[in-house]
GUVEX-658009 format. One record per residue (C-alpha): residue number from 1; chain; x, y, z. Coordinates in nm, 2 decimals. Each point is the difference from the previous one (the first is absolute). Layout:
<sites>
SITE  NUM  A  X  Y  Z
...
</sites>
This chain:
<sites>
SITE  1  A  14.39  13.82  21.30
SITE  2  A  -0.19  0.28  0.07
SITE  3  A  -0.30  -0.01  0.22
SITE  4  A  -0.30  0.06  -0.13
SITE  5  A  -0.24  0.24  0.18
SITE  6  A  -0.35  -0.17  0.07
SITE  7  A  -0.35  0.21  -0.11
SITE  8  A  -0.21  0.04  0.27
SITE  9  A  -0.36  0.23  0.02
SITE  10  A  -0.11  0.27  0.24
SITE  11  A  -0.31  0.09  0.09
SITE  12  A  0.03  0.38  -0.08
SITE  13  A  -0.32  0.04  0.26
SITE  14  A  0.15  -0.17  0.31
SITE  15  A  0.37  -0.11  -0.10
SITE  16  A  -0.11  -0.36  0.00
SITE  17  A  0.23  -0.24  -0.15
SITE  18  A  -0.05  -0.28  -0.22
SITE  19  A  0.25  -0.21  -0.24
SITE  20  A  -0.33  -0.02  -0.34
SITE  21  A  -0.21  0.27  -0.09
SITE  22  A  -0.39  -0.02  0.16
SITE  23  A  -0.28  0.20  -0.12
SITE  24  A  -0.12  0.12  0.37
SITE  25  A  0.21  0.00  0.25
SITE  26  A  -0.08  -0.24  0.31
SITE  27  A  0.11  0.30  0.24
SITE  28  A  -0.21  0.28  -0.08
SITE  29  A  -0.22  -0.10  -0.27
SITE  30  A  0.08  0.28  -0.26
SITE  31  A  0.00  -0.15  -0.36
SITE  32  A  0.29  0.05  -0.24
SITE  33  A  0.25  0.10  0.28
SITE  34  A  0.30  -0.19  -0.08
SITE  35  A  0.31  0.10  -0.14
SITE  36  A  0.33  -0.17  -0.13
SITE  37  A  0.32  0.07  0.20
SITE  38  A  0.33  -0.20  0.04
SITE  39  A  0.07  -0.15  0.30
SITE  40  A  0.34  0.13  0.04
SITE  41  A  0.24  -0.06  0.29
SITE  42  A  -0.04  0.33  0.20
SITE  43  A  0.24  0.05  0.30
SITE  44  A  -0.21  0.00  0.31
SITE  45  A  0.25  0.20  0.14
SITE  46  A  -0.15  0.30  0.26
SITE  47  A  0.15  0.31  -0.01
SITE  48  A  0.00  -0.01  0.37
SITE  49  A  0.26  -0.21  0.10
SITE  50  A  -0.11  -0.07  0.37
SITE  51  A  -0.11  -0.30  0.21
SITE  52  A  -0.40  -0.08  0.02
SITE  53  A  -0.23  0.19  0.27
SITE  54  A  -0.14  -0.21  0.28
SITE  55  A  -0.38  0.06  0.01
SITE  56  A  -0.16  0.26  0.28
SITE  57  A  -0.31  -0.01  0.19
SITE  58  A  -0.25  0.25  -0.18
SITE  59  A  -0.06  0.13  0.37
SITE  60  A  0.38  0.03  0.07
SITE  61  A  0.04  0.27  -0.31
SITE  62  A  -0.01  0.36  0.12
SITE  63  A  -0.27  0.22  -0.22
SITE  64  A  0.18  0.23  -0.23
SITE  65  A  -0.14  0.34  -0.07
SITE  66  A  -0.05  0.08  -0.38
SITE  67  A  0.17  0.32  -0.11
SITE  68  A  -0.08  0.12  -0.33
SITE  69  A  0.17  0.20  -0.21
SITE  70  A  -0.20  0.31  -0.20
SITE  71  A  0.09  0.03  -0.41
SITE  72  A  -0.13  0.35  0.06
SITE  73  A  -0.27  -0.10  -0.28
SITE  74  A  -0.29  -0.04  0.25
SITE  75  A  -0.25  -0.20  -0.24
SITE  76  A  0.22  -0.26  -0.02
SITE  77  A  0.13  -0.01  0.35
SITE  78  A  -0.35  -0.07  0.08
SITE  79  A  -0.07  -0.25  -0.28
SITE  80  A  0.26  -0.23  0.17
SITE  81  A  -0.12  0.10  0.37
SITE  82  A  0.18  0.28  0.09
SITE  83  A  0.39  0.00  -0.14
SITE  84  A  0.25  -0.27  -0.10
SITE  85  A  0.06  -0.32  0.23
SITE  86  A  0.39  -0.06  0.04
SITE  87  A  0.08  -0.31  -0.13
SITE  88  A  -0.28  -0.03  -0.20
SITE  89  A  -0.03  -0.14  -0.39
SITE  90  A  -0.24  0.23  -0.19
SITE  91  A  -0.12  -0.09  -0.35
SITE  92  A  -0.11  0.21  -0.23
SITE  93  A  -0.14  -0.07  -0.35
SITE  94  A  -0.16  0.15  -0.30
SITE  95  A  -0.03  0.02  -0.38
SITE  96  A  0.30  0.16  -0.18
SITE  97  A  0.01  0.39  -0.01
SITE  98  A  -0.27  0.03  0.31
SITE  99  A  0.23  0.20  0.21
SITE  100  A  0.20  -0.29  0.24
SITE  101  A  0.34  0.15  0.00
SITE  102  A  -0.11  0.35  -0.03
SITE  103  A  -0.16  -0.13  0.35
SITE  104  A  0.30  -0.13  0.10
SITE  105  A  0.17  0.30  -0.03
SITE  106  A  -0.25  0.22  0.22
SITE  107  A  0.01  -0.25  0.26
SITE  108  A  0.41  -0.04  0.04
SITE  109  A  -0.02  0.44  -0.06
SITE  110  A  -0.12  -0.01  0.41
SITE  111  A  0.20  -0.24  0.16
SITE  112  A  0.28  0.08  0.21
SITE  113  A  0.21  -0.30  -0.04
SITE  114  A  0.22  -0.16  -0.24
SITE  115  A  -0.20  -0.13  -0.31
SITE  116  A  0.16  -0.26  -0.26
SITE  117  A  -0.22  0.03  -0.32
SITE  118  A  0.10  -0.29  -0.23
SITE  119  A  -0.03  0.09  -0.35
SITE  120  A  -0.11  -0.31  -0.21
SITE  121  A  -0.15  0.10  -0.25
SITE  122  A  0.05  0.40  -0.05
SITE  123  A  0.37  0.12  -0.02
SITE  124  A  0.10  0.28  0.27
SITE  125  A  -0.03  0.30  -0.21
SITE  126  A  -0.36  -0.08  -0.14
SITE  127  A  -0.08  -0.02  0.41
SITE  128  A  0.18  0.35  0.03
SITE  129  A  -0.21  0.16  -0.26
SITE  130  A  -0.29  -0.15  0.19
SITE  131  A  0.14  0.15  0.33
SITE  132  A  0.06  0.35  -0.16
SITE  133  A  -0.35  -0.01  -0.12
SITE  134  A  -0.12  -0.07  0.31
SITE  135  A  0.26  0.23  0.18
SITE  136  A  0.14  -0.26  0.24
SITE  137  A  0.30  0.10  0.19
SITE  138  A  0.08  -0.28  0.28
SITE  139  A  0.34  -0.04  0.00
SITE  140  A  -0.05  -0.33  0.17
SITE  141  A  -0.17  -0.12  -0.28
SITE  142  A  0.29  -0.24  -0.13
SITE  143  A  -0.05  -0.22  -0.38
SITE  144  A  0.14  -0.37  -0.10
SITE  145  A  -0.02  -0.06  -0.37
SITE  146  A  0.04  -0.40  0.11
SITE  147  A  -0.25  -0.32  -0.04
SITE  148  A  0.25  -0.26  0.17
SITE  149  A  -0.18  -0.07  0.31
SITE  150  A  0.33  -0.11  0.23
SITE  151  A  0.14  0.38  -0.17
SITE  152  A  -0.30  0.16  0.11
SITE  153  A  0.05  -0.13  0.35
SITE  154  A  0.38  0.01  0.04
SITE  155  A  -0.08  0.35  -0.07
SITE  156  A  -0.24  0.08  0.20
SITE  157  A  0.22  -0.19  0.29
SITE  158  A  0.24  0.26  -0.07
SITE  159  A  -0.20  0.34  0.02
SITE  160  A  -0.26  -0.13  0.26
SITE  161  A  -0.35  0.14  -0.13
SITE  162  A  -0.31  0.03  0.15
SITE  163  A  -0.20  -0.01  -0.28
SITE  164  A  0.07  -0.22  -0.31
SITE  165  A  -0.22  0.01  -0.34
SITE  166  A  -0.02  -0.23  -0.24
SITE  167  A  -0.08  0.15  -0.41
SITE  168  A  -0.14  -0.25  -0.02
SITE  169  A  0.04  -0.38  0.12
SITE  170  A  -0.04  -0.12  -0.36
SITE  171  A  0.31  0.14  -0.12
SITE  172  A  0.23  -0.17  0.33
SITE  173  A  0.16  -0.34  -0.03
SITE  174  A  0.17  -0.26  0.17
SITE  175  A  0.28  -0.16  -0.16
SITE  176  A  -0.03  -0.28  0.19
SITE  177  A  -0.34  -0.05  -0.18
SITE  178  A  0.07  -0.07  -0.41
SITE  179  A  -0.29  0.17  -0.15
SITE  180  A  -0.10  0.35  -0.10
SITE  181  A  -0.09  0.30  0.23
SITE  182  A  -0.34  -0.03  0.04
SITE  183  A  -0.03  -0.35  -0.03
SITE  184  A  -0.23  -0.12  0.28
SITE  185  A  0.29  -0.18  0.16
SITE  186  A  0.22  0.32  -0.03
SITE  187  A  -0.30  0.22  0.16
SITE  188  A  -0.03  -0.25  0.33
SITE  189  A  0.39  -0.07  0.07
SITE  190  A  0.06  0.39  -0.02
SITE  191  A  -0.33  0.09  0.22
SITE  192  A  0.10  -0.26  0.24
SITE  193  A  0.39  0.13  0.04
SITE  194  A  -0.16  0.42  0.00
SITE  195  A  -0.23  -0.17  0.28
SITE  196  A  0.32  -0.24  0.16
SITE  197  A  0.21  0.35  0.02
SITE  198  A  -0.21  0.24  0.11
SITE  199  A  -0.23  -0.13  0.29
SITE  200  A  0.27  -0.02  0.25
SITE  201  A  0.13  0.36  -0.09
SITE  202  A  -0.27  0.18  0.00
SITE  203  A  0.02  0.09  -0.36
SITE  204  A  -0.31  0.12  -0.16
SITE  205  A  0.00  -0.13  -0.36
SITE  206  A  -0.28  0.14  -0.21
SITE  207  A  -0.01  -0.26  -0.35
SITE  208  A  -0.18  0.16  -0.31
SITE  209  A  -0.16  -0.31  -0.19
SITE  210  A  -0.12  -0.02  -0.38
SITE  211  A  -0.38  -0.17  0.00
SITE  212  A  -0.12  -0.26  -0.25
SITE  213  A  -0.30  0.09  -0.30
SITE  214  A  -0.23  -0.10  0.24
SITE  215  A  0.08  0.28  0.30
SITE  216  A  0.21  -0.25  0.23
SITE  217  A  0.33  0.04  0.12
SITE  218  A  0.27  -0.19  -0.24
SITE  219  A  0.18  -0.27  0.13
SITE  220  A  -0.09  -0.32  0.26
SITE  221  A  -0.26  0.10  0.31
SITE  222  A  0.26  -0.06  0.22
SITE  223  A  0.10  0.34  -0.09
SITE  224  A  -0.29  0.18  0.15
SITE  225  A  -0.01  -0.24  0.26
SITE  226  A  0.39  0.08  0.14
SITE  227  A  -0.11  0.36  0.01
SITE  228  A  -0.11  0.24  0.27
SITE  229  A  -0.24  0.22  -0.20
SITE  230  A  -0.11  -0.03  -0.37
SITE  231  A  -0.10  0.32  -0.18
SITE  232  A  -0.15  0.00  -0.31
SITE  233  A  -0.05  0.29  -0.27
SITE  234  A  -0.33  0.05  -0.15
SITE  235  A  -0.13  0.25  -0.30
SITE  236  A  0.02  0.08  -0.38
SITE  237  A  0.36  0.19  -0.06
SITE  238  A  -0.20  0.19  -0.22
SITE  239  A  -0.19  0.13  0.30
SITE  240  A  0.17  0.23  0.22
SITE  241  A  -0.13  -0.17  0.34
SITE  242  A  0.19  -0.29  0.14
SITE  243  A  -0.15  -0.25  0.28
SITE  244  A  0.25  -0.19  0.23
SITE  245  A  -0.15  -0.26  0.12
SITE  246  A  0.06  -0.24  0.35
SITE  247  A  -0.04  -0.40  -0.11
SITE  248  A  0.24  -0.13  0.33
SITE  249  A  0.09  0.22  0.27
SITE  250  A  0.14  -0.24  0.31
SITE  251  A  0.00  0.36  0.24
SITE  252  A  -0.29  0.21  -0.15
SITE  253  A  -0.32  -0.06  -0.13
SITE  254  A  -0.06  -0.16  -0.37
SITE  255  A  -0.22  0.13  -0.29
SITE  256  A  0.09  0.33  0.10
SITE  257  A  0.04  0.28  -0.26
SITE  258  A  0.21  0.31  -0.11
SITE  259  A  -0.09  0.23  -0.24
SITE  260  A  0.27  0.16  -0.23
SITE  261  A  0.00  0.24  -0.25
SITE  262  A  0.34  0.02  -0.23
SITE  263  A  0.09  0.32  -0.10
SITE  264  A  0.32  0.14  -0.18
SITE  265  A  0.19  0.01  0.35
SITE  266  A  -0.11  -0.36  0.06
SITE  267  A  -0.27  -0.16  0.25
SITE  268  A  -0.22  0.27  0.22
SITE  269  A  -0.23  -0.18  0.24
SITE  270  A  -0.36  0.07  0.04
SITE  271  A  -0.19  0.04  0.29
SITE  272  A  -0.35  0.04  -0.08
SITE  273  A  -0.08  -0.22  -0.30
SITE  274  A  -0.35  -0.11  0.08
SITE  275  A  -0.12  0.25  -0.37
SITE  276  A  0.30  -0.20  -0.21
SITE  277  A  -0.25  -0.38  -0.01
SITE  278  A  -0.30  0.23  -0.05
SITE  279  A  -0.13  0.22  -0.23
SITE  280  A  -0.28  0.20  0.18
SITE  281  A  -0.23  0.02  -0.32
SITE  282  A  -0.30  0.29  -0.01
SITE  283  A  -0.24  -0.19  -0.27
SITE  284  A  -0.08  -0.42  0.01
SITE  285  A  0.16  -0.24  -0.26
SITE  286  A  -0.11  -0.32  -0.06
SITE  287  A  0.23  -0.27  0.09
SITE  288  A  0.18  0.17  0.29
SITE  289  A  -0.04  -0.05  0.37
SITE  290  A  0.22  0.08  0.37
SITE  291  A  0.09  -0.23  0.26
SITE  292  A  0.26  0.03  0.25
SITE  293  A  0.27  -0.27  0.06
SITE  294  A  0.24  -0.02  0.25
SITE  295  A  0.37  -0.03  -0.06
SITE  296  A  0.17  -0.04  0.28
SITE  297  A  -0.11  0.20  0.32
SITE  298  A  -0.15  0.28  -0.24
SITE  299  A  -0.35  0.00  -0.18
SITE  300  A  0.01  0.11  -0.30
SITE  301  A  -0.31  0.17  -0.25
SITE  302  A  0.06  -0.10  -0.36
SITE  303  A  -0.21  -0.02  -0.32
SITE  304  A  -0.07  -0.31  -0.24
SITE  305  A  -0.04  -0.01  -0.36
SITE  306  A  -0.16  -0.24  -0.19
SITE  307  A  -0.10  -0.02  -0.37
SITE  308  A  -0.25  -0.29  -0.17
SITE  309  A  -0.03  -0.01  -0.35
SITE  310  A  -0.09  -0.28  -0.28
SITE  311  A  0.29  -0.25  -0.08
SITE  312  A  0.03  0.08  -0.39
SITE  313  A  0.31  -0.19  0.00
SITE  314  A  -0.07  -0.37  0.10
SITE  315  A  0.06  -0.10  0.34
SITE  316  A  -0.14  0.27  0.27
SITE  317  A  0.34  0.18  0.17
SITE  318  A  0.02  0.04  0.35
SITE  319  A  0.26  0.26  0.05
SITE  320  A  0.07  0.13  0.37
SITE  321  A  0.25  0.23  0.14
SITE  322  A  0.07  0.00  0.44
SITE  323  A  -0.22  -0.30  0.02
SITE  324  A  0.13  -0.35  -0.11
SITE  325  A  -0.22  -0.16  -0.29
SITE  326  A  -0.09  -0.27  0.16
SITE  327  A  -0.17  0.18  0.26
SITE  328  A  -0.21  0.23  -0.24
SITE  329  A  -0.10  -0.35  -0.20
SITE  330  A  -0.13  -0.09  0.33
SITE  331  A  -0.18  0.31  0.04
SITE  332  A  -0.14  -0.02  -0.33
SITE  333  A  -0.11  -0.34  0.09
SITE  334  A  -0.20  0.09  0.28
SITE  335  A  -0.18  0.27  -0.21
SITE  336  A  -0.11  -0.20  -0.25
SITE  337  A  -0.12  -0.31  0.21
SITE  338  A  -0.18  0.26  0.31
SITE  339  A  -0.11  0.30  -0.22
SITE  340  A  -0.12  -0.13  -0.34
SITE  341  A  0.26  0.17  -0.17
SITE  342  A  0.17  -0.17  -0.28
SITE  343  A  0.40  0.14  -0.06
SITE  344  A  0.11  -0.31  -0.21
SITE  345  A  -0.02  0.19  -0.35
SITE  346  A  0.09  0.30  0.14
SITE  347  A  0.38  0.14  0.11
SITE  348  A  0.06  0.11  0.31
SITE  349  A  0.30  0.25  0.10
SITE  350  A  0.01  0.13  0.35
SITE  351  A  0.24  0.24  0.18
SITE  352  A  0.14  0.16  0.36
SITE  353  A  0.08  0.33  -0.05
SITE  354  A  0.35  0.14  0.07
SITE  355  A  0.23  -0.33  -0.08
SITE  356  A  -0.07  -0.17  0.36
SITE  357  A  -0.02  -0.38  -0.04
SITE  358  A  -0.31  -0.05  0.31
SITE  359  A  -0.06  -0.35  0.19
SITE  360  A  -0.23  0.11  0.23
SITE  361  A  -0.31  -0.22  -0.05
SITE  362  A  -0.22  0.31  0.06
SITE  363  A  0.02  0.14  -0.34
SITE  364  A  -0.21  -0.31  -0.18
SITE  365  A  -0.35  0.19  0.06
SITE  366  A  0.16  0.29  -0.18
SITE  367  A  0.09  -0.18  -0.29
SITE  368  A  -0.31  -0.18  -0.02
SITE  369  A  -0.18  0.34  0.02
SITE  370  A  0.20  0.15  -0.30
SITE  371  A  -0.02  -0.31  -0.20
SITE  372  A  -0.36  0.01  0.02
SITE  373  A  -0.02  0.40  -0.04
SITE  374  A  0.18  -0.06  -0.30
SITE  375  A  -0.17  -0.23  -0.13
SITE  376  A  -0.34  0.14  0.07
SITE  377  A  0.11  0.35  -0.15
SITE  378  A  -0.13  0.14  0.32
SITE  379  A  0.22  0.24  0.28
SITE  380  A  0.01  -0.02  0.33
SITE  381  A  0.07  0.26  0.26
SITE  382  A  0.32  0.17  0.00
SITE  383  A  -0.02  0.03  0.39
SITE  384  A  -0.06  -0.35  0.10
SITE  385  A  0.25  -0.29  0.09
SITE  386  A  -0.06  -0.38  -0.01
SITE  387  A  0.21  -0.19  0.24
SITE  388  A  -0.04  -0.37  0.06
SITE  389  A  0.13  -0.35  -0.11
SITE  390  A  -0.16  -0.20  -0.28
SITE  391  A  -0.11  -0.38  0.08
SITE  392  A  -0.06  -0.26  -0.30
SITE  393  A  -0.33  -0.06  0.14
SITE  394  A  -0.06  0.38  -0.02
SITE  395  A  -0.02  0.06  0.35
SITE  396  A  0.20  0.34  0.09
SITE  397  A  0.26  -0.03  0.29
SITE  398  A  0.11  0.24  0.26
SITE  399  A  0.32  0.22  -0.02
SITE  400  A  0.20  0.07  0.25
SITE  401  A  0.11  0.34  0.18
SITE  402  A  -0.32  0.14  -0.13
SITE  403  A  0.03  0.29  0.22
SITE  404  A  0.29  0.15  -0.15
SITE  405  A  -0.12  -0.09  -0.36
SITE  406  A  -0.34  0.23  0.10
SITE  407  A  0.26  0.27  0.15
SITE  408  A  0.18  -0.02  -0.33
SITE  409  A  -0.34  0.06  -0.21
SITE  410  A  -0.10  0.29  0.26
SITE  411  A  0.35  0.20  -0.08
SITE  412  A  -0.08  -0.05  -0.41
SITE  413  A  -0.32  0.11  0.00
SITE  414  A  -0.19  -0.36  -0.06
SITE  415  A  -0.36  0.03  0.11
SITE  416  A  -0.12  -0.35  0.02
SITE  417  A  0.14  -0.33  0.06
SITE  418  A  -0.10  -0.36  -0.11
SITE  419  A  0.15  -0.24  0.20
SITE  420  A  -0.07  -0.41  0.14
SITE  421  A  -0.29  0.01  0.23
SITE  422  A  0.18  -0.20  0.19
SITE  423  A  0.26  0.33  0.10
SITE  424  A  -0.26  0.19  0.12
SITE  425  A  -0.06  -0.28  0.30
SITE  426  A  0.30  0.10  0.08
SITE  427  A  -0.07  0.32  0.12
SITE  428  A  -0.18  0.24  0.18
SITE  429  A  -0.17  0.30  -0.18
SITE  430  A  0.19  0.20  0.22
SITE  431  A  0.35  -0.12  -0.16
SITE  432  A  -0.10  0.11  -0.34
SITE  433  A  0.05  0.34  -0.12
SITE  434  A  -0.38  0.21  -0.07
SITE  435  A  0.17  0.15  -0.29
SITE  436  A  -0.01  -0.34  -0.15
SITE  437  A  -0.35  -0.23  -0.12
SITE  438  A  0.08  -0.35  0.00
SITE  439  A  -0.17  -0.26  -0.21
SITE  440  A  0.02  -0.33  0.03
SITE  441  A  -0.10  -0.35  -0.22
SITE  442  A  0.09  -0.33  0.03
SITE  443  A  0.00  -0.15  -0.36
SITE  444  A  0.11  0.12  -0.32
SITE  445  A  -0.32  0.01  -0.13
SITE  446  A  -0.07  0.33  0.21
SITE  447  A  0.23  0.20  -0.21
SITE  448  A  -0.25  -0.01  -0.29
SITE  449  A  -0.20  0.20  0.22
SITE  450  A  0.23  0.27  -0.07
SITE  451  A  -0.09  0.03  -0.34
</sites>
């Protein structure tokens, strides 16, 4: 008779296991999480044949020097903190047609070492006409049309590469596993053998990911968790600009950003692209205001948008795009209840200028300020910035790193600055730039002032 193989649910946030489905998981909390799998009767074989390690003393293990290795594409080399880790798992996700492989490809151009690039889901030739395009020429450069993960390793085994990428994890299987290739057991079992393999070689693996509707990388957490570095692709593919983005670095620092721009002979890096997130207007619209965030170490000026206008449709919209809509609902909130203003017949649509997706708390007073400058028909000044952090009790908060946010307004041009007053306690006058006029409040309310 044959054995029947038992359902079982994973968490897809935290890879927590339970045999009926739950609504939140007890874990991590995040609703609607679980999935169906089969709890099938995977060998627990390791690829590493060899008997157990014996623990060390943390003081007895000698320091090791990091030495990186340059892709000769300097943005990203110091997106990741200065070149490629040996031994290190890097992730790297995007929506469909954003310009991942043609990545790939640049990256691999530069090194000097053996690279297995595992076709999975494009055949050879289409990655040749890719290559020509992009006139690569390494001849070390080596391509495995193969989605067997014990083929992809007894093959690498045999050439002994330095590098090995994955295109892309969602197309690899185990057949040990009986489910599809991408099936969230599939996606875990193959990470876990790339990852089983490659540490004690000192085998980079670089693993190109497909994300979900919602902007997250497909498959269980414990995919993003395994790896070294997680990159992640931002921007409209009908814009030319590109945004690589740092969510997990373990030897670098995160949030950290790269600028791309993708031209007809691929990805060209830009230095300077403080002008791309902000469009240095001559005449005053209503509804728009600065602010400078900070995405990683670097401060960066950019422009909101916003747009009020009657609901004539029903229900008011609340439309947002680099902000989450629950975080301009709460912004509404606060106007209405601190400043007399009522939004709830009226739609709201609010957005960050050049694609960037911005968590920096700082940007709130901005919003607030074009909200209400659009709402008010009434334009603020072109050269001033609001920076500060909105409380539901419509205190404002202080930012942090203020000084490179005012450095940041002094290179643009911005004339005046309306910040926390509890940043300027901070400082001395001496530490702020002359070129600059500060202003402070310390409630919502002051912003009607401006008007």
């Amino acid at each position: 008779m044959v054995k029947k193989n038992k359902i079982k649910y994973l968490c897809n946030g935290c890879g927590y296991e339970t045999n009926k489905w739950l609504g939140k998981c007890p874990q991590c909390n995040i609703y609607n999480s679980f999935v169906e799998i089969i709890d099938e009767d995977i060998s627990k074989t390791n690829i590493n044949l060899k008997e157990p390690s014996a623990p060390i003393k943390l003081t007895e293990i000698d320091s090791v020097k990091i030495t990186r290795q340059k892709t000769g594409i300097s943005e990203f080399d110091e997106l990741i903190g200065g070149g490629i880790v040996p031994s290190s798992l890097i992730l790297l996700g995007g929506s469909p047609g954003i310009g991942k492989s043609t990545l790939m490809l640049q990256i691999i151009e530069n090194l000097s070492d053996i690279v297995l690039y595992i076709a999975g889901e494009e055949s050879p030739e289409q990655i040749k006409i890719r290559a020509d395009r992009l006139k690569l020429k390494n001849p070390k450069i080596l391509l495995l049309q193969e989605i067997e993960i014990s083929k992809i390793l007894n093959t690498a085994e045999k050439i002994k590469p330095s590098v090995i990428v994955i295109d892309s994890i969602q197309t690899i299987y185990d057949s040990a596993v009986q489910s599809a290739p991408g099936n969230i057991n599939q996606v875990r079992e193959c990470a876990l053998k790339l990852m089983e393999y490659a540490k004690p070689r000192n085998i980079v693996v670089f693993i190109i990911g497909h994300i979900t509707k919602t902007g997250e990388f497909a498959g269980p957490r414990v995919l993003e968790h395994l790896v070294d570095t997680a990159l992640y692709f931002e921007g409209e593919k009908t814009n030319d600009f590109r945004i690589l983005k740092s969510i997990k670095n373990r030897f670098g620092a995160t949030n950290e950003i790269a600028v791309f721009e993708m031209t007809d002979k691929g990805l060209r890096g830009i230095n300077n692209y403080s002008n791309l997130f902000y469009f240095n207007r001559k005449d005053k619209v209503a509804g728009v205001s600065n602010s400078v965030v900070i995405e990683g170490s670097r401060p960066l000026l950019i422009e909101i948008q916003a747009l009020v206008n009657s609901a004539i449709y029903g229900n008011a919209r609340r439309v947002a795009r680099g902000i989450s809509i629950s975080r301009l609902s709460v912004i509404i909130a606060v106007i209405e209840k601190h400043c007399g203003i009522s939004l709830i017949d009226k739609d709201v649509f609010v957005n960050i200028t050049g694609g960037l997706d911005i968590d920096d708390p700082a940007i709130d007073l901005a919003i607030a300020m074009s909200i209400i400058s659009s709402v008010k028909d009434r334009a603020i000044s072109v050269r001033s910035a609001f920076i500060g952090e909105l409380g539901l009790t419509g205190e404002i908060r202080a930012a942090a790193r203020m000084l490179d946010r005012f450095n940041e307004c002094r290179k643009n041009g911005i004339d005046n600055c309306i910040v926390s007053d509890q940043n300027i306690l901070n400082f001395e006058k001496s530490d702020i730039s002359q070129n600059i006029k500060i202003h402070t409040i310390g409630n919502i309310k002051e912003l009607l002032k401006y008007f």
